[in-house]
Structure formats: structure tokens, C-alpha cells
N, C-alpha and C positions, 0 to 999 in steps of 0.2 A: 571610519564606520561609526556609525551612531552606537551609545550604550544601550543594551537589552534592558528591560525590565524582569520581574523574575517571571520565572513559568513555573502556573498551576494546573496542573491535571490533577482533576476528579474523579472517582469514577462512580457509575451513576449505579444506585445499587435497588433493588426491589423489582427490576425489570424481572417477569414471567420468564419462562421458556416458551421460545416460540414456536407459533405453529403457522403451517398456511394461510395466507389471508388475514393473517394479524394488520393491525394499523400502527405501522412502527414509529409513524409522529407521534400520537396521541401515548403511547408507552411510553417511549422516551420523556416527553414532555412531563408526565403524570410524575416520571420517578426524576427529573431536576427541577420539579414546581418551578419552572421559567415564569417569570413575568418580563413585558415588552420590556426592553433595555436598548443603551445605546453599546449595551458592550458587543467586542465585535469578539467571536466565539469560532472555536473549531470542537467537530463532533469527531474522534475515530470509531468505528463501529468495528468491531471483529465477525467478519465472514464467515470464518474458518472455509474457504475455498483459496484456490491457487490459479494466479492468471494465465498459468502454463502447465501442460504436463509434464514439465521435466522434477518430478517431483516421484517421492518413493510410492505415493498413493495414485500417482495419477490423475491428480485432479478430483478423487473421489475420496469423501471423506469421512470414516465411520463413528470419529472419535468424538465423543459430549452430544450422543446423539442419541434417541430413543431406539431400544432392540430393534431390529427388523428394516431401520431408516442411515440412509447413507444422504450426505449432501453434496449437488453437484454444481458444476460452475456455472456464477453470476451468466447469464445471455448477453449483457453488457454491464459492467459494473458500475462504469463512468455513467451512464442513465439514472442508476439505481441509485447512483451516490444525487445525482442532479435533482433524484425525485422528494428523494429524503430532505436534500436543505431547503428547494421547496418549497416541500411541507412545514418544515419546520422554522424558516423565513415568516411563513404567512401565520402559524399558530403561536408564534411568541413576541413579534415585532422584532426581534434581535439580529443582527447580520451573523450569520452564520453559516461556516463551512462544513463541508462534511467529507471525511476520508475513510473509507473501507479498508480495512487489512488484512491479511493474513498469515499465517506462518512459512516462511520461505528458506530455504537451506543456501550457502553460499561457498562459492565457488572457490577453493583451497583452504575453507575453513570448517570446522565442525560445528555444530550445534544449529540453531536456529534463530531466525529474528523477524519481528513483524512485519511488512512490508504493505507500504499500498499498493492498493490492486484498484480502486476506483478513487474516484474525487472528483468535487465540488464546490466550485465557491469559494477554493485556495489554491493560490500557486503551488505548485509542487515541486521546482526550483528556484533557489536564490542565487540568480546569477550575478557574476564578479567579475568575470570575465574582461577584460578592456580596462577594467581599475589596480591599483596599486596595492602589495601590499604593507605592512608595520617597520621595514627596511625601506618602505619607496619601489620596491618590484615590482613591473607591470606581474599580472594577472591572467593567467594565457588560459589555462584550463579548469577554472573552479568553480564547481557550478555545483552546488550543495542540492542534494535530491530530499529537500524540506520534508517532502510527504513521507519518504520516507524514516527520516529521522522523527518524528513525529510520529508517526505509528508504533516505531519501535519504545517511545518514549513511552507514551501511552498505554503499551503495552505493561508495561513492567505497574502500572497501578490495576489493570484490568485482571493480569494471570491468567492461565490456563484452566484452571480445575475450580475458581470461584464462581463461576456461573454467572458474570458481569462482563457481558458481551459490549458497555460503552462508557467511552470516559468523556470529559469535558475538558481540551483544553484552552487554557486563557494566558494572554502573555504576550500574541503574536500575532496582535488585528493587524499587521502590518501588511501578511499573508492572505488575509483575506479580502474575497472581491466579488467580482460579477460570476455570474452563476454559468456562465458560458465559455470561462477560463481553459483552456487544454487543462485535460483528464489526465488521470494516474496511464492512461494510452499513450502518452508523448513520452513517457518512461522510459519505455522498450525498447531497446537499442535496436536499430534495422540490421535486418537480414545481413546484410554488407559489411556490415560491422559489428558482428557477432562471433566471441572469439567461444564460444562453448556451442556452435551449432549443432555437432556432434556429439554422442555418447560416444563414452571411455570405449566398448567393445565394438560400437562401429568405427570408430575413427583407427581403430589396432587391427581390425580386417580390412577396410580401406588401404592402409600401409603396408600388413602384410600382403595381400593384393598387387599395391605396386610392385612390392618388392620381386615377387615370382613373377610378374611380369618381363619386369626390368633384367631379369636373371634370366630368362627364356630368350631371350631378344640379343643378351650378348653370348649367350652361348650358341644362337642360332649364327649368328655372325663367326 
């Protein structure tokens, strides 16, 4: 595999708090003074939404928000992310990606970590799959969820309570590409293959369920 260059993420500071109807290229744009470049650039923007309600809030979220205002989820994020590069393709000459994230909770682990939830204009995996690995091993199942790692990266210049909803990272034109790329939507694992379908207290009545079933059925016999 090729040697990485380093990666720098920015993050872009003087952005307002926003409100409806804001013009989020010209923001953006204003607080990284871009000028046209051949560099090729990824944007992660913080949402603060979730692409699922399996979350404590529900998809609704009151937190870094004005009293009386709650935020709810993107209509389609993968759009919003497509509108923003866009935009921001045509106002600065630069190729640039753009990945939506937000905070997401993970399955047998505590705390939280950034995730995409949309995107644009970048791969959102690095597949290996079919190649070897540093031993000469084929490569059967690894398939790095870029976007995600990247958000989460991201994140950690962004924070939660600084009021710098977007960072700039550079490093990884590799990543980037046409604007019509599968979205942070090809992420999702399908229905069929989804091992947390269920919540913890439905999946323990479900079971208990069988169980008095299955115990009525041999007693009846």
C-alpha cells in the first residue's frame, strides 16, 4: 500500500450560529477565505442530528440550541451534503468533499463518537478487500468506513461545546471524487444483516414470549 501523507484538519472558526435560511457556502467560505486551488479538500460539517432513532434523544436534539428550539433530522442528509460541495465546488474552484456527522453511541461500548450521517464528493470506504495484507494474507473482510473515521477525526478539532460546527480536512485527495459517489446511505447495514435490530427490552420479551410459549406447548403434550 502506498505511504500516507500527513493529515491536517482545521477547524474553521468565526462561523455565526446558525439560523434558518442561512447560506452555509458563503459562511463557510468567508470563515476559510478559500481561494480557487488545485488542492483537493474534504469538509466535515457537525449536524448535531442522528441518522437513526436508535439513539437516547431520539433523533431530537436540544443540546447547543437556542431555549425553546430542538433540531430534527436531515429529510435526506446525503442531498444536503451533495448541496453544500456543490456549492462550495462552484465558490471556490477547489474539489471538495463534504461529510455531515454526528454524535452516535456504539454497540458494547460506552461513550460516543462522530459518525457520518451524509456525504459528498468522497468515498466513504476504503476497500481492500481481494488484496493482501504486510504477511502476504489475502484480505477477505476489510473495508475501512473512511467517512467515518474522518468524522470522528475531525471531530476531536471541532468539540462539542466550542461553537465550530466545521473543520477542513487535507491529506486525503485520494478520497475524493465526483459528486454522485454513494452517500454516508450505502453505510447502513441492511435489514438482513442487522445484528442490533432490536432493543434490549424488546428482544427479553420476545424471548420471554417464546419461552411461555414453548413451556405451554410441552406441558400441553
Amino acid at each position: 500500500m502506498p505511504e500516507r501523507a500527513e493529515l491536517l484538519i482545521t477547524p474553521l472558526r468565526g462561523i455565526p450560529e446558525i439560523s434558518a435560511g442561512d447560506d452555509l457556502v458563503a459562511l463557510i467560505v468567508a470563515a476559510a477565505t478559500m481561494r480557487p486551488s488545485a488542492f483537493e479538500t474534504i469538509f466535515d460539517v457537525t449536524t448535531r442530528m442522528s441518522p437513526s432513532c436508535r439513539s437516547g434523544a431520539a433523533g431530537v436534539d436540544a443540546s447547543n440550541t437556542p431555549e425553546g428550539t430542538v433540531l430534527l433530522l436531515p429529510v435526506d442528509p446525503d442531498a444536503s451534503a451533495r448541496a453544500l460541495a456543490t456549492g462550495l465546488r462552484a465558490a471556490t474552484g477547489a474539489r471538495i468533499g463534504v461529510i455531515l456527522s454526528d454524535t452516535l453511541g456504539r454497540a458494547w461500548r460506552d461513550g460516543q463518537t462522530d459518525s457520518a450521517i451524509g456525504a459528498a464528493g468522497v468515498q466513504v470506504f476504503e476497500d481492500y478487500r481481494g488484496g493482501i495484507d504486510s504477511a502476504g494474507r489475502p484480505l477477505v473482510v476489510t473495508l475501512p468506513c473512511v467517512a467515518d473515521e474522518l468524522a470522528a477525526a475531525a471531530d476531536l478539532v471541532k468539540r462539542k461545546t466550542t461553537g465550530i460546527p466545521v473543520a477542513v480536512v487535507r491529506g486525503r485527495a485520494d478520497l475524493v471524487g465526483d459528486l454522485d459517489l454513494p452517500g454516508a446511505r450505502s453505510i447502513v447495514r441492511a435489514a438482513e444483516r442487522d445484528l442490533f435490530h432490536t432493543g434490549s427490552r424488546e428482544a427479553w420479551e420476545a424471548g420471554y414470549a417464546a419461552a411461555r410459549a414453548e413451556a405451554a406447548a410441552t406441558h400441553h403434550h
